[in-house]
NULUMKOL-93805 format. One record per residue (C-alpha): x, y, z; residue in three letters; residue number from 1. Coordinates in Angstrom, 1 decimal, padded with zeros to 4 digits. Each point is the difference from the previous one (the first is absolute). Layout:
BEGIN
KOLMAR:px:py:pz:r:k
KOLMAR:X:Y:Z:ala:NUM $
...
! end
This chain:
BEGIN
KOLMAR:px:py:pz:r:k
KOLMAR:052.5:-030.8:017.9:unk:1 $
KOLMAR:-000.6:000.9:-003.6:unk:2 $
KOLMAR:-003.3:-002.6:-000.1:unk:3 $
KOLMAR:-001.3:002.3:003.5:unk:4 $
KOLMAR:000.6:003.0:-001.8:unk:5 $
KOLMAR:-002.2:-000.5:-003.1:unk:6 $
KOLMAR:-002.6:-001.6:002.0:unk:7 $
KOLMAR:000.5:003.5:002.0:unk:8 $
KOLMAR:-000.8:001.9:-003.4:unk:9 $
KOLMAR:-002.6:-002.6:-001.0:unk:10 $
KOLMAR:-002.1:000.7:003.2:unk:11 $
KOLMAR:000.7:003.9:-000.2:unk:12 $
KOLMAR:-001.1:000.2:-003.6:unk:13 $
KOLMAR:-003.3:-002.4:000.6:unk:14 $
KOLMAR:-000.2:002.5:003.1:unk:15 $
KOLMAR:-000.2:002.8:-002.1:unk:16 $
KOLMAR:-002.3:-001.3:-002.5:unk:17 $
KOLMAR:-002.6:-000.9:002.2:unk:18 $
KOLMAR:000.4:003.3:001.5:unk:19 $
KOLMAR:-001.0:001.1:-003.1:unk:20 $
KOLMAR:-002.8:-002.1:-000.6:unk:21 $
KOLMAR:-001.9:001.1:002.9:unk:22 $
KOLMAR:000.9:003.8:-000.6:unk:23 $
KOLMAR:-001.4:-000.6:-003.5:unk:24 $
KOLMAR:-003.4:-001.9:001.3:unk:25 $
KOLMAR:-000.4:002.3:002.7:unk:26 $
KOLMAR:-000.1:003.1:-002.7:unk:27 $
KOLMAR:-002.2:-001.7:-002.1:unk:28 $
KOLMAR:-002.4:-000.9:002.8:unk:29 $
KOLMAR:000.4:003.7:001.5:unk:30 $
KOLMAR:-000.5:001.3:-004.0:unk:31 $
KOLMAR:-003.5:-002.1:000.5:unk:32 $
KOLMAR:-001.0:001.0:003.1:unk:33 $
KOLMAR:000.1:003.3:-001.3:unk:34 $
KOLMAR:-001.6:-000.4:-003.1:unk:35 $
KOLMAR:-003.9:000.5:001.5:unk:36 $
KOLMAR:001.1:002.4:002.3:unk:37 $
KOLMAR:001.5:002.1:-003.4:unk:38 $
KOLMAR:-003.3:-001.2:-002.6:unk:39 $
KOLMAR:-002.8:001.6:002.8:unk:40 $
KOLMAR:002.2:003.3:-000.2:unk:41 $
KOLMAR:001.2:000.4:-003.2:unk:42 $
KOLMAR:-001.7:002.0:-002.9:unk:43 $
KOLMAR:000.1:001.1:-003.6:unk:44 $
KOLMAR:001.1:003.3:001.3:unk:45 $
KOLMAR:003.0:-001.3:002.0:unk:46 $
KOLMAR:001.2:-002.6:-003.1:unk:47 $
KOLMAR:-000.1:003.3:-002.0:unk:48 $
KOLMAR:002.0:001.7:002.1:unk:49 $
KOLMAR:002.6:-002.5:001.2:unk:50 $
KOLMAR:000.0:-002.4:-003.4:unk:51 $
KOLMAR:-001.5:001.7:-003.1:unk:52 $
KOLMAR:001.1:003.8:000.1:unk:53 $
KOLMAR:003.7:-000.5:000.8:unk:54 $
KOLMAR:000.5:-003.5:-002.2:unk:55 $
KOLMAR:-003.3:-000.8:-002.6:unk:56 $
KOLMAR:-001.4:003.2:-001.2:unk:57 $
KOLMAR:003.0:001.5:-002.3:unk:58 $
KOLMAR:-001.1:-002.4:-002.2:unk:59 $
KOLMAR:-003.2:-001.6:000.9:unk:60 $
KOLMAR:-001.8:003.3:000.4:unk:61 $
KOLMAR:-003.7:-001.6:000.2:unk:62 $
KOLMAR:001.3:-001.2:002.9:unk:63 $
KOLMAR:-001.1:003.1:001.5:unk:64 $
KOLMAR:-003.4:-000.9:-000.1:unk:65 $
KOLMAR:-001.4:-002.5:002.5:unk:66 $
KOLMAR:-001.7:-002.3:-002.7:unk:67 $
KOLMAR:002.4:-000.6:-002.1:unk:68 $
KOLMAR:002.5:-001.3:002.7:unk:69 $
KOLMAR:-003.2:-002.1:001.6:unk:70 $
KOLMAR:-000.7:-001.2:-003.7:unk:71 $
KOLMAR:004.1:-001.0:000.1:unk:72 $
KOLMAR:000.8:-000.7:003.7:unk:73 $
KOLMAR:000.7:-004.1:-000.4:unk:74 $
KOLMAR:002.2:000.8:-003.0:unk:75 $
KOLMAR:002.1:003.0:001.8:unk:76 $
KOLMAR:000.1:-002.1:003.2:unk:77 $
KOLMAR:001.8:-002.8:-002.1:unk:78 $
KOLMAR:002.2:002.6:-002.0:unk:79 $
KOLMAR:001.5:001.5:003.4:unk:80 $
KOLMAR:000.3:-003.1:001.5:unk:81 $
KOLMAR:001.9:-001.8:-003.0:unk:82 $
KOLMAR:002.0:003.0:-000.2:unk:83 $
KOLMAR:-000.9:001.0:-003.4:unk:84 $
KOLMAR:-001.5:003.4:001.2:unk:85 $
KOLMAR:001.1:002.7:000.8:unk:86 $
KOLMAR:002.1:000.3:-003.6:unk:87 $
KOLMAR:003.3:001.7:000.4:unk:88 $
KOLMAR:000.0:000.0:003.9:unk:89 $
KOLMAR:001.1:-001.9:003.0:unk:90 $
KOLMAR:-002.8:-002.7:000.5:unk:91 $
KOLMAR:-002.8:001.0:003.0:unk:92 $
KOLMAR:001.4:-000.8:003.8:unk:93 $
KOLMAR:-001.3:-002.9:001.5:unk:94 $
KOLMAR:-002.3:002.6:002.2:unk:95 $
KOLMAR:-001.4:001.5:-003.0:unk:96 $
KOLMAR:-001.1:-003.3:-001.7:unk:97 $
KOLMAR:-001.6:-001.8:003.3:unk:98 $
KOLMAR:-001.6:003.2:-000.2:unk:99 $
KOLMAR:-001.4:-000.3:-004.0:unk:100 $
KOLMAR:-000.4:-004.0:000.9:unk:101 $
KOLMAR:-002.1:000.9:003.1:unk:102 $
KOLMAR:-002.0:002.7:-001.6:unk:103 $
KOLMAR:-001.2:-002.3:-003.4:unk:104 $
KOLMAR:-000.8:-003.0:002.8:unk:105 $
KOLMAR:-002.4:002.7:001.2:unk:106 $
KOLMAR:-001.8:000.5:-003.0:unk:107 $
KOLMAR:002.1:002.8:-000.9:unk:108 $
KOLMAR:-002.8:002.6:001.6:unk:109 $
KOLMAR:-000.2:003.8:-000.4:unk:110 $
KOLMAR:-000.7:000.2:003.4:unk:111 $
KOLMAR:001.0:-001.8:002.9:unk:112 $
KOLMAR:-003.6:000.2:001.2:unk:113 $
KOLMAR:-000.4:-003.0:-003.3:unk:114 $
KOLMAR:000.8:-002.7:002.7:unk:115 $
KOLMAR:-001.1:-003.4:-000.2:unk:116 $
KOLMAR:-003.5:000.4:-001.5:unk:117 $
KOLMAR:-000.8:-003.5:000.5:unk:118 $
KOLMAR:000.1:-000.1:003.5:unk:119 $
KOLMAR:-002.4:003.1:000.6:unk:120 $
KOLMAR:-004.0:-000.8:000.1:unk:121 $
KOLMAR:-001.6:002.2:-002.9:unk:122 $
KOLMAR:-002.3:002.9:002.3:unk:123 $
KOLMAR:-001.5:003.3:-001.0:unk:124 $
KOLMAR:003.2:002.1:001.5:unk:125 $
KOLMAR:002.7:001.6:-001.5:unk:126 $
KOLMAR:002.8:-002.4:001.7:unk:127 $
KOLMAR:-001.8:-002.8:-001.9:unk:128 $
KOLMAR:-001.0:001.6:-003.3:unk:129 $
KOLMAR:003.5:001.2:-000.6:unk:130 $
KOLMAR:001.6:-003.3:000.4:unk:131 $
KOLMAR:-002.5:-002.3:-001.8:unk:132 $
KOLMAR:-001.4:002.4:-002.6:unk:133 $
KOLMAR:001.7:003.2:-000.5:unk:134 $
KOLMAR:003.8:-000.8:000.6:unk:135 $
KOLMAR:-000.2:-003.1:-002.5:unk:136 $
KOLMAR:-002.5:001.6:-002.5:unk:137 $
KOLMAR:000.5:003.7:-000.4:unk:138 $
KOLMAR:003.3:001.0:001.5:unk:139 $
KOLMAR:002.0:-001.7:-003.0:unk:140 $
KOLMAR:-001.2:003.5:-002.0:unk:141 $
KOLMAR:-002.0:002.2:002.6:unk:142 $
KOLMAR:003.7:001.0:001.8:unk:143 $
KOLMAR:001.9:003.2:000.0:unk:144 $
KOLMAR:002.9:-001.7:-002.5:unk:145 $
KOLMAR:-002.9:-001.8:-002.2:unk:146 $
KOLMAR:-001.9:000.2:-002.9:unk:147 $
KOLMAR:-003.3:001.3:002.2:unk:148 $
KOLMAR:002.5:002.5:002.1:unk:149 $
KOLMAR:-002.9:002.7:-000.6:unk:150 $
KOLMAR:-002.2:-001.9:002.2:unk:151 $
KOLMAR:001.8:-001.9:002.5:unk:152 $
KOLMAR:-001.5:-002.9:002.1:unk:153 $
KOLMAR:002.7:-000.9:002.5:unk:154 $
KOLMAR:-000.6:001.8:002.5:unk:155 $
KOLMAR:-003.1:000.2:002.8:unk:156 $
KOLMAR:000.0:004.0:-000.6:unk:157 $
KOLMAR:-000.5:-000.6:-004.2:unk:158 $
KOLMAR:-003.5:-001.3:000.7:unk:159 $
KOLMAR:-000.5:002.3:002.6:unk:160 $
KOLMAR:001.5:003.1:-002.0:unk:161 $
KOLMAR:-002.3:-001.0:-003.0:unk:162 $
KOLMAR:-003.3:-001.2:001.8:unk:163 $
KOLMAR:-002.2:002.1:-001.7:unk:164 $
KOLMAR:001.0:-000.3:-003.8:unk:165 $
KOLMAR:000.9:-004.2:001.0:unk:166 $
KOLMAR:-002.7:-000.8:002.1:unk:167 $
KOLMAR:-002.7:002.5:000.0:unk:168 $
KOLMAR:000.5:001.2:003.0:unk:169 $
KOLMAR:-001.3:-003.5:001.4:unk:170 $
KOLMAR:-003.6:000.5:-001.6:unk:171 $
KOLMAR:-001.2:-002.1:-003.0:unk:172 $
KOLMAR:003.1:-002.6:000.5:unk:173 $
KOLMAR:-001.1:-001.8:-003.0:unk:174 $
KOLMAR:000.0:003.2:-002.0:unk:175 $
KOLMAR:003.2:000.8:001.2:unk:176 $
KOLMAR:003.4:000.5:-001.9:unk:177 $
KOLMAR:002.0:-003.1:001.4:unk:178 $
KOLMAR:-003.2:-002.4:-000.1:unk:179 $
KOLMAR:-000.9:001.4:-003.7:unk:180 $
KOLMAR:003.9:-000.8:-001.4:unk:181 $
KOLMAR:000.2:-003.4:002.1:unk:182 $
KOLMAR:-002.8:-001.2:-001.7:unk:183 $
KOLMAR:-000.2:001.3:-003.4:unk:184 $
KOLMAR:-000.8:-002.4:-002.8:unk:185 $
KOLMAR:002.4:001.6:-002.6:unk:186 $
KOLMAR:002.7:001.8:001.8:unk:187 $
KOLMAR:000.4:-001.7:003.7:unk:188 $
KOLMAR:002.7:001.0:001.8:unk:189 $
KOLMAR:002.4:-002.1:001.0:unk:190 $
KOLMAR:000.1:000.4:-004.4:unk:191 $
KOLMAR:000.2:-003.1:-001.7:unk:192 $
KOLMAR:003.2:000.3:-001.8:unk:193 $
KOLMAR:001.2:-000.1:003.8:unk:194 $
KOLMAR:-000.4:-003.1:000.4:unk:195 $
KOLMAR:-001.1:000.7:003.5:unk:196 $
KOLMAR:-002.9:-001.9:001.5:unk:197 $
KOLMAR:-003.3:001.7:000.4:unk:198 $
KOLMAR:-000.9:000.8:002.8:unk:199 $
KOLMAR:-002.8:-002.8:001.3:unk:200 $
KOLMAR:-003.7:000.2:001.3:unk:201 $
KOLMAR:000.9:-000.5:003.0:unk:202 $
KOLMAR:002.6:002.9:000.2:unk:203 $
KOLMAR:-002.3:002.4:-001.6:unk:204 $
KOLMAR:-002.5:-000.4:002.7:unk:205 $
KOLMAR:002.4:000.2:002.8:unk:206 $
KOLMAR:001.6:003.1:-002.0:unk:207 $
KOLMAR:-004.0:001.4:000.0:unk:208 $
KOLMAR:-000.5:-000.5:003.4:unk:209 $
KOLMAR:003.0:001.4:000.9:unk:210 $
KOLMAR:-001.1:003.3:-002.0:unk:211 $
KOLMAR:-003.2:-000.1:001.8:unk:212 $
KOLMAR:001.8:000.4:003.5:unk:213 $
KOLMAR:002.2:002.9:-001.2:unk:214 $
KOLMAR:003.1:-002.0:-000.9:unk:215 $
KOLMAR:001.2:-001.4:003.6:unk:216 $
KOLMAR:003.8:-000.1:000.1:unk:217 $
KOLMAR:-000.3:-003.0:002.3:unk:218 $
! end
């Protein structure tokens, strides 16, 4: 009687564990499952709002600005997720770090436009400019929280807004604003002390063409 009763417990227990096992795997997988599904929808705006305001900024008040968090994203990805930040508060919910982890796997973008560059064929339209050129190369400082945040580059409607002072209203493109700062000798923009990459030959032409039509969005 007393040997049926432990194995009893014994198969409840092993039972119960396994139970738990699955539960466990099945979060994990649901947790990645969700992770592209969050990183194609998830912006510096909304990590602001959600993360930084409420638990970073008290203290960390550059992370206001858009660079300085891009600069910083592996290292405050691995401080939330160790637990070491946020100092003097509950550690993030599990939501709120699939949500830093899925943003930084994304290249921690501005926009949620800044989606997989790699994959998109460089073309003289907006939807291709912005991705492979403008999003990697000029965002970093040319946003509303940036360095640049007098002349934005973000958004479609920036180089719309500006056309005439940025791109000469479409006439002399090599005389133009954007082309004349791309491709100066002394001061090129992305700067140096960026650390950016230039901006190549072949992405100045397509950006020169893409002038020359009048700045297709797509």
């Amino acid at each position: 009687m007393k040997q049926t009763l432990l194995m009893t417990i014994f198969f409840l227990m092993l039972s119960c564990n396994l139970e738990l096992i699955i539960q466990e795997r099945s979060d994990l997988e649901f947790a990645d499952s969700q992770s592209f599904a969050l990183s194609s929808s998830i912006d510096f705006a909304e990590i602001k709002k959600e993360i930084l305001t409420p638990h970073c900024i008290d203290c960390h008040r550059d992370y206001s600005q858009y660079e300085a968090v891009f600069d910083q994203s592996k290292q405050i990805q691995e401080e939330i997720e160790n637990n070491r930040m946020p100092k003097n508060q509950s550690p993030l919910t599990r939501e709120l770090k699939q949500m830093v982890n899925s943003w930084v796997s994304a290249g921690a973008p501005f926009s949620v436009e800044n989606q997989k560059p790699d994959e998109i064929k460089l073309a003289p339209h907006w939807e291709s400019l912005s991705q492979k050129v403008f999003f990697p190369k000029c965002v970093r400082c040319h946003n509303p929280n940036g360095q640049a945040s007098f002349f934005p580059l973000d958004k479609y409607e920036d180089f719309v807004k500006n056309q005439d002072y940025l791109l000469n209203n479409f006439e002399d493109v090599e005389n133009s604003l954007l082309v004349e700062v791309l491709t100066d000798p002394v001061e090129p923009m992305p700067p140096i002390w960026s650390e950016l990459e230039r901006v190549s030959a072949e992405e100045l032409a397509v950006i020169k063409e893409w002038i020359k039509n009048k700045i297709p969005r797509k």
